[in-house]
C-alpha positions in Angstrom: 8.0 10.7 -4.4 7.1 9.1 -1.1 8.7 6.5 0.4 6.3 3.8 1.7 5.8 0.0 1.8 2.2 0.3 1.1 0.8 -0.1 -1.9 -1.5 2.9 -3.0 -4.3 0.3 -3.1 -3.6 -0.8 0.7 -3.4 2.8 0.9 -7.1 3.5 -0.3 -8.6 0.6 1.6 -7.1 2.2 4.7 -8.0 5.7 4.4 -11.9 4.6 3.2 -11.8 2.4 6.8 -10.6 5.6 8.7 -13.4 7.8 6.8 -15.8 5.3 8.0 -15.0 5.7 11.5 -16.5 8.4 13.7 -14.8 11.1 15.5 -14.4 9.0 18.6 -13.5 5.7 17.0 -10.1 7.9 15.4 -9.4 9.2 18.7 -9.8 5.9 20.7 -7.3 4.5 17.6 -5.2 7.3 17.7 -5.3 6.5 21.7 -4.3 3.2 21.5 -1.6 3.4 18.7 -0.3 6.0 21.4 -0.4 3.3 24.3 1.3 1.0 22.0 4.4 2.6 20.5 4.7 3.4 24.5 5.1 -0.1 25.7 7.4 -0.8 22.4 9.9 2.0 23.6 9.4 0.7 26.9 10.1 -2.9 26.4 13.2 -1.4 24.1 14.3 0.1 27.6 14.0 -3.6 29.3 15.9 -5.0 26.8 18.9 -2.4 27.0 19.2 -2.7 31.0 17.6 -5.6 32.6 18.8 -4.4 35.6 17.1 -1.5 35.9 13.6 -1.1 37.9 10.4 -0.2 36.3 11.0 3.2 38.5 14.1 4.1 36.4 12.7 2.3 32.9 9.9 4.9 33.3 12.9 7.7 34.3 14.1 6.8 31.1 11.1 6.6 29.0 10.3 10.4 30.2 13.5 11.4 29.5 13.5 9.7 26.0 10.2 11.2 25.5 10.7 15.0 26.3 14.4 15.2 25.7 16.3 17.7 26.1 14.1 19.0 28.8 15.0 17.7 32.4 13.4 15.2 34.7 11.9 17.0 37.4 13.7 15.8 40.9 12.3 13.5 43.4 11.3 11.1 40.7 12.5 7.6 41.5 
């Protein structure tokens, strides 16, 4: 059974509104839902250390993003 807080009606309203959409409208959403959880895990990086600079915010994002794989050196 899956877990979900949307109804299976929500559920077919949503998947006939992505059918609908052409192949470049679902990659423009997919795009921006990208962008989006991006600037969420970002502003979750502000709120941890306000005293960091948007250099080392977007350090960290990287790193949250790719971990375990390094940041290359000579970033900020």
């Amino acid at each position: 059974m899956q877990h979900t807080d949307t109804s299976r009606e929500i559920e077919a309203v949503q998947l006939e509104a992505i059918r609908a959409m052409s192949e470049e409208q679902r990659i423009l959403r997919a795009f921006e839902m990208c962008v989006f959880a991006r600037k969420l895990a970002q502003a979750a990086i502000q709120r941890e250390h306000p005293e960091w600079s948007e250099a080392r915010i977007a350090r960290e994002l990287l790193r949250r993003t790719f971990s375990p794989a390094t940041i290359p050196v000579g970033l900020p």
